[in-house]
C-alpha positions in Angstrom: 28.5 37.0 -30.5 30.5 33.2 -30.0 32.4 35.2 -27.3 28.9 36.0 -25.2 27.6 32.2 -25.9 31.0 30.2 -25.0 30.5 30.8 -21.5 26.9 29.8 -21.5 27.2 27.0 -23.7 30.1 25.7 -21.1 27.9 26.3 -18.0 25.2 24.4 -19.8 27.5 21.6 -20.6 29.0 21.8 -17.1 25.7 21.7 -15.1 24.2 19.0 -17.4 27.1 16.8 -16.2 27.0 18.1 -12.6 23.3 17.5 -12.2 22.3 15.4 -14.9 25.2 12.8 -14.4 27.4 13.3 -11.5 24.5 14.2 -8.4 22.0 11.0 -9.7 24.9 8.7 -9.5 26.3 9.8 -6.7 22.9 9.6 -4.8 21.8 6.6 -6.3 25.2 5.0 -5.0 24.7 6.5 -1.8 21.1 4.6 -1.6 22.3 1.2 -3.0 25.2 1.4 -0.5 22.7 2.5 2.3 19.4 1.9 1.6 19.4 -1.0 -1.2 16.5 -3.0 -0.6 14.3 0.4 -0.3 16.1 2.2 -3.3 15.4 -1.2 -5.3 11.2 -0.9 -4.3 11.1 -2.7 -1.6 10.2 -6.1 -3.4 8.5 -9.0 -1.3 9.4 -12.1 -3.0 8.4 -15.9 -2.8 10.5 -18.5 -4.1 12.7 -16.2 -5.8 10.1 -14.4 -7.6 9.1 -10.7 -6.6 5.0 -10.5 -6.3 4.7 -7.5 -5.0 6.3 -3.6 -2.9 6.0 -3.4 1.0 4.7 0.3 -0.3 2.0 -0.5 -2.7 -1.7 -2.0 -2.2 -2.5 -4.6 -4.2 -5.8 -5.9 -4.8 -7.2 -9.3 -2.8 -11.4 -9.7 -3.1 -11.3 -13.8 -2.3 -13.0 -14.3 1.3 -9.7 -16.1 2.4 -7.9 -13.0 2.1 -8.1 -10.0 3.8 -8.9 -7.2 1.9 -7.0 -3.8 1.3 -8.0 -0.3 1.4 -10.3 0.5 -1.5 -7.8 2.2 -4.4 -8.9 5.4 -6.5 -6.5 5.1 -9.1 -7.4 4.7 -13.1 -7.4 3.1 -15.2 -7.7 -0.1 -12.7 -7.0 -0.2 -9.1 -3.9 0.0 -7.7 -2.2 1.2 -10.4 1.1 2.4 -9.3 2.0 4.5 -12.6 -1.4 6.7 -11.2 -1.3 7.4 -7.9 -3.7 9.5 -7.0 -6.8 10.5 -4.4 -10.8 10.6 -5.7 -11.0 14.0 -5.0 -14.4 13.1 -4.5 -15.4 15.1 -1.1 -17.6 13.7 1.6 -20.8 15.2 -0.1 -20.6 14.1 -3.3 -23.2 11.6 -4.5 -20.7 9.3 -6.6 -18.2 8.9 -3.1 -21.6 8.1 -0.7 -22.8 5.5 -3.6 -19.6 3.8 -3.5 -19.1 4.0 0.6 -22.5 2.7 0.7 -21.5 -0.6 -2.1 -18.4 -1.2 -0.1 -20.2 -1.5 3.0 -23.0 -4.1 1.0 -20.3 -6.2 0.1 -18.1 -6.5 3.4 -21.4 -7.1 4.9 -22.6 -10.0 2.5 -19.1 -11.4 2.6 -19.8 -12.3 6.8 -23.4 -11.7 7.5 -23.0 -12.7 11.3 -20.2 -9.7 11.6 -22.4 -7.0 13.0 -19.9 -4.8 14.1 -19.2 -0.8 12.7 -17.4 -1.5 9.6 -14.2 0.7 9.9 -13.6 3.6 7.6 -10.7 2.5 5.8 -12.4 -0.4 4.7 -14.7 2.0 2.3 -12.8 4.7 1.7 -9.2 5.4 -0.4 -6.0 6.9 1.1 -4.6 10.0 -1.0 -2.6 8.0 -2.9 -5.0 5.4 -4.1 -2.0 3.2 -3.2 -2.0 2.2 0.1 -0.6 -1.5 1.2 -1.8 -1.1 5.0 -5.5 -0.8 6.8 -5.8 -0.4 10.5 -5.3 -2.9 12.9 -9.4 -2.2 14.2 -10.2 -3.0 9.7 -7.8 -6.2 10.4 -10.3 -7.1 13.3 -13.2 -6.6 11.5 -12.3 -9.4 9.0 -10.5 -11.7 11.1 -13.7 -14.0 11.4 -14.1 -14.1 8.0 -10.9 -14.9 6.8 -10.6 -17.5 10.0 -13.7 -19.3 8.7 -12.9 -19.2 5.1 -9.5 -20.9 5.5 -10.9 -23.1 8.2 -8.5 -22.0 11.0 -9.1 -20.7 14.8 -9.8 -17.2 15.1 -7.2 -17.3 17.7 -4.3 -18.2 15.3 -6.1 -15.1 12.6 -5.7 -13.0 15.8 -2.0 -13.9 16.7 -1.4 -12.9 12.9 -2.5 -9.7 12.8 -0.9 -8.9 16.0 2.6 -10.1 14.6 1.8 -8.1 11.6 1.0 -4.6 13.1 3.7 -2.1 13.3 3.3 0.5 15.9 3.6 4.7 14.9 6.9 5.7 13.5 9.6 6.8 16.0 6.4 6.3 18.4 4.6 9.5 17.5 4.2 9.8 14.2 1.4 8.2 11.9 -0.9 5.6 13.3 -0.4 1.9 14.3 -1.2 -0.5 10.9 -1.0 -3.7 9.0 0.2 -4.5 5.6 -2.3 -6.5 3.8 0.2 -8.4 1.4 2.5 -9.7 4.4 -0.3 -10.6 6.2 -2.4 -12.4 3.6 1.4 -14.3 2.4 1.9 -15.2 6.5 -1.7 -16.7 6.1 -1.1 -19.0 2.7 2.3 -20.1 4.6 0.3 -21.3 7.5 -2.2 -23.1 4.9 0.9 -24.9 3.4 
C-alpha cells in the first residue's frame, strides 16, 4: 500500500510547491517588476499618507464635494471586502424607493439645477465599488460644488475636463471621471 501512496504523496508535495509557492512568487515578481503601483492597489496618497485606491469609490456627501456613484455593498457603503451589485431589478419596490430618495436629495442639495439628473447619480454599478461617474453626472454637479466652495463654474468646468479619461484603447467602455482625483484637484485649488 506505501508503494501506491509514495507517488501521490510526492505529486502532492511537488504541485503544492509548484503552484502554491513557485507560480505566486514568480507572478507576483513579475507584477512588482511590471506593474508595481497597480499590483500594490493603486494607492492615491497626500503627504505621504495613502487615503484612498484609483479603483475603489469612496464615499463624499459634503456639498463641496462631488459625489460618487451610490454603493450597494453591506455592511456600509463602499466596503471593499463586499463587493457586490443590489440585485434589486428595475421593478422592485425597494430599488424605485431608493432611486426616487437619491433623486430628493441631489435635488435639495441645488434647488436651481433643473436639469435630468443622470442615472449614475441614483443607481449602483455591479460592484458596488465604483470610483468613477460620467462626465454628463460630473456636469450635473458642477454648479453646486462651484458655489459651495465659492469658485467660477468655469474653473469646476476646466477640472472635470482635466479629470475625464476617454474609452479604453478608444473603443472600449465609456468616457469617465474619478470622484476622489477630482474632489483632491478641488481641495488643492482651495489651498
Amino acid at each position: 500500500m506505501i508503494r501506491e501512496l509514495k507517488p501521490a504523496f510526492i505529486l502532492l508535495l511537488l504541485f503544492t510547491l509548484l503552484t502554491g509557492l513557485i507560480y505566486p512568487a514568480l507572478v507576483t515578481g513579475i507584477a512588482q517588476t511590471i506593474f508595481s503601483s497597480r499590483a500594490n492597489g493603486s494607492f492615491i496618497e497626500r503627504d505621504g499618507k495613502a487615503i484612498g485606491s484609483q479603483f475603489i469609490g469612496q464615499p463624499f456627501s459634503g456639498p463641496k464635494y462631488f459625489w460618487p456613484r451610490p454603493s450597494a455593498t453591506a455592511p456600509y457603503p463602499y466596503n471593499s471586502a463586499a463587493s457586490s451589485g443590489s440585485n434589486q431589478g428595475p421593478l422592485n419596490p425597494a430599488l424605485i424607493d431608493a432611486v426616487a430618495a437619491r433623486i430628493k436629495a441631489l435635488r435639495e442639495a441645488d434647488p436651481a439645477n433643473t436639469a435630468p439628473v443622470p442615472v449614475d447619480l441614483v443607481t449602483a454599478s455591479a460592484s458596488g465599488l465604483d470610483p468613477h461617474i460620467s462626465p454628463a453626472a460630473a456636469q450635473y454637479q458642477a454648479g453646486r460644488v462651484a458655489a459651495a466652495r465659492k469658485l467660477d463654474a468655469a474653473a469646476v468646468q476646466a477640472l472635470i475636463e482635466k479629470h475625464t479619461r476617454g474609452r479604453q484603447l478608444g473603443i472600449l467602455g465609456e468616457p469617465r471621471v474619478n470622484v476622489l482625483e477630482l474632489n483632491l484637484a478641488l481641495d488643492a485649488m482651495n489651498r
